[in-house]
N, C-alpha and C positions, 0 to 999 in steps of 0.2 A: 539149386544154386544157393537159395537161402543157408542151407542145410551146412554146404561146402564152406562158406564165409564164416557161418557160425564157431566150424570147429579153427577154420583160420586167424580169425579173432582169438576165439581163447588158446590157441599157440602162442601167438604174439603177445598178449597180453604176461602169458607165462615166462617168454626170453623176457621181456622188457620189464618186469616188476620183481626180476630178481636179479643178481649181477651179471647175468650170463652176456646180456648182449652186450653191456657197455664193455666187458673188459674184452672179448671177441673184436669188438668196433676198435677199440683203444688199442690193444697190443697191435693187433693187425699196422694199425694208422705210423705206430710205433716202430715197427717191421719195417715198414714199406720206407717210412722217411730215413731211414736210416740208410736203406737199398738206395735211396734216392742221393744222399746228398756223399755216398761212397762212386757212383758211375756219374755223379756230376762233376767230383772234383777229376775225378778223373779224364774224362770229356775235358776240362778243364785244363789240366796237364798237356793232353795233346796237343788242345788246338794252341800253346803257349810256344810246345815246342813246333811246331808248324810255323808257327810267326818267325820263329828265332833260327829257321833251319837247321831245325837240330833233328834228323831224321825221322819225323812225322812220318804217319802213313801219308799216301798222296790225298787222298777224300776224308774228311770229316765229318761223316753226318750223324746229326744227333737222334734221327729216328734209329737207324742203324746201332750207336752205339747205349743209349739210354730209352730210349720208348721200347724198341724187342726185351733188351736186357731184363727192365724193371716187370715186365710183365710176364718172364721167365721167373723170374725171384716171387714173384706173389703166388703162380702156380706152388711152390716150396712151403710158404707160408700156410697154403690151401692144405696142406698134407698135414698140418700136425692139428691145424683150428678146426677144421670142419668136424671130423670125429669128436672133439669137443659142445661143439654143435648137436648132434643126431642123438647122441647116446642117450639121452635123457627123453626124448621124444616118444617109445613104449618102454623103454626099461625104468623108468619114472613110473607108468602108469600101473605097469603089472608091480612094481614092488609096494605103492603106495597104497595099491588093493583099489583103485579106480577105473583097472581098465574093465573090469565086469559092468560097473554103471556107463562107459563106453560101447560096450557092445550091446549093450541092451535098448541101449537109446534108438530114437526112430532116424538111423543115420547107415547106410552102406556102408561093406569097408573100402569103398572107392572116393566115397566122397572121406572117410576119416582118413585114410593114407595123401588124397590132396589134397585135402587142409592141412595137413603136418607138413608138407611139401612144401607147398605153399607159404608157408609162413616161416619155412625156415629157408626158401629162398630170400623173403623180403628182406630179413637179420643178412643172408649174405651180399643182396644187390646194396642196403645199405652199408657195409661193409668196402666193398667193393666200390663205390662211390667216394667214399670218404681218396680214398686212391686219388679220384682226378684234379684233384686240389692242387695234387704236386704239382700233374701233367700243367696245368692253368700257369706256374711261374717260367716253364718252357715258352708257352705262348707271350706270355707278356715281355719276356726278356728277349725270346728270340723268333725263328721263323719255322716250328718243325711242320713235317707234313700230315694234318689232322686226321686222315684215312687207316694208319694204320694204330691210332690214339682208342677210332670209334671198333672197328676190327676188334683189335687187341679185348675193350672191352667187352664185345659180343662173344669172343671165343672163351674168356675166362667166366662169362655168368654163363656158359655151354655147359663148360669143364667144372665148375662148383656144381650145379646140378645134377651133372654125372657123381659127382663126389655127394654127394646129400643124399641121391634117391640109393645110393648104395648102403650108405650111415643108415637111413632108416630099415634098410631091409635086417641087416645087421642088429639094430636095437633091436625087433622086433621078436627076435630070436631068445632073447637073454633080460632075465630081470634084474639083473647085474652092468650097471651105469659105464664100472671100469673096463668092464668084459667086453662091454658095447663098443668102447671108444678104443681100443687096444684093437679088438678085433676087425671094426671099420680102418682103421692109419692099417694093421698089414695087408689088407684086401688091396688098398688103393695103392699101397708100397710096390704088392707085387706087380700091378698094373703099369705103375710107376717105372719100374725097372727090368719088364719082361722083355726090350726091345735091347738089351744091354746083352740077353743070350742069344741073339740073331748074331753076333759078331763070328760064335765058336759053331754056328749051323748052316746046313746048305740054303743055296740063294732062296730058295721056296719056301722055305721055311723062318727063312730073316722077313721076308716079306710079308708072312701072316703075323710075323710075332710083333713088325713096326707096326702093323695097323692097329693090332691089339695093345698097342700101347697107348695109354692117354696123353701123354706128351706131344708125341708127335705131333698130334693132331691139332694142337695150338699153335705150330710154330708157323703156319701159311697167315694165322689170323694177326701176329705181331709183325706181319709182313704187309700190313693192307692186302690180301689177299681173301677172296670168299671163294670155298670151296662147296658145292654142295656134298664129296663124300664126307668131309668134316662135320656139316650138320649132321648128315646122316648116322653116320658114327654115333656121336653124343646124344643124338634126340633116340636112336635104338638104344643106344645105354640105360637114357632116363628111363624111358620106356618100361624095359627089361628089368631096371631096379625097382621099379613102381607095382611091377607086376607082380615080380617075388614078394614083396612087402605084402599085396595086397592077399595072395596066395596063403602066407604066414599068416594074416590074419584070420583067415577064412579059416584055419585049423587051430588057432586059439579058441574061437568061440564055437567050432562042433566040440572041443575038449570042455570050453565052458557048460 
């Protein structure tokens, strides 16, 4: 455990003592507000013309039209940052010529794959945090319903981790930072949009192709809804990302 915190520390210490987290934290926060204060006014619009009967839809709800929405729109934001994120995590080490004093150290490569994990979850939950600040001016101004707030958050720190434990299997591959980060955003792209070729294929085959989409599988949690094949899903993703990573590693250091 020691071992595992140690290398978790010096990850962190590494996002946070160079610009990487702040501008991660900050564009994100930048992203998001901006997603926020476009489906506010909007939300805004309607419920104005509802008042004025001016053909509103009949129902206004703001979980419906601003809480699913904005937490669809952060998924989008999750596609370009998190490969920014990962790539630097062994394609950093192997070009800096440190990952040999890594490997050698008295550390598994289980415990060194979940300390990079790890620690570039915490960069994203505090990332993702920053987020509920907006949600908090919903609560103070109005009445939305808190379940699909907490939801929404549990499925997006799922779906960043599926996206992170994929980034690192990725870096690990490449001592090249841009190759890392190009190459993690189309893995997760095609993942992103494999469920877009179930439309032109038979029912059986749209079927496997929505499950294998990462998408999908947020959209019951921006609903207040908890599924367990949803977990299942994402926690066998991370799983299976962690595993290749660790696998990659294990053939770095017999090549070392």
């Amino acid at each position: 455990m020691n071992n595992l915190l140690a290398v978790t520390h010096k990850e962190l210490k590494a996002y946070f003592s160079s610009p990487i987290a702040y501008i991660v934290i900050g564009f994100s926060a930048l992203l998001f507000g901006i997603f926020f204060a476009s489906n506010l006014a909007y939300f805004q619009q309607l419920s104005l013309q509802a008042g004025l009967g001016m053909g509103a839809p009949d129902t206004i709800n703001v979980n419906q039209m601003i809480i699913a929405p904005l937490y669809m729109n952060v998924s989008v934001i999750l596609l370009f940052i998190l490969p920014l994120v990962t790539m630097r995590t062994y394609s950093e080490e192997k070009r800096s010529g440190t990952m040999e004093l890594l490997l050698t150290a008295p550390l598994t490569d289980v415990q060194i794959v979940l300390g990079k994990f790890l620690a570039a979850m915490v960069l994203y939950t505090a990332m993702v945090s920053v987020t509920l600040l907006y949600f908090g001016f919903l609560f103070i101004f109005g009445n939305p319903d808190w379940r699909p707030v907490v939801t929404g958050f549990i499925g997006m720190l799922l779906m960043g981790g599926a996206f992170l434990s994929l980034g690192l299997f990725v870096s690990s591959l490449t001592s090249n930072q841009i190759v890392a980060g190009v190459g993690a955003f189309a893995l997760v792209l095609v993942l992103w949009i494999i469920n877009w070729l179930g439309s032109t294929t038979s029912s059986g085959t749209q079927t496997i192709l929505n499950y294998l989409s990462i998408t999908e599988h947020l959209d019951d949690f921006t609903k207040g809804i908890l599924d367990t094949k949803h977990f299942v899903y994402y926690l066998s993703f991370i799983a299976f990302g962690l595993f290749l990573t660790v696998r990659s590693m294990d053939t770095e250091r017999w090549r070392g």
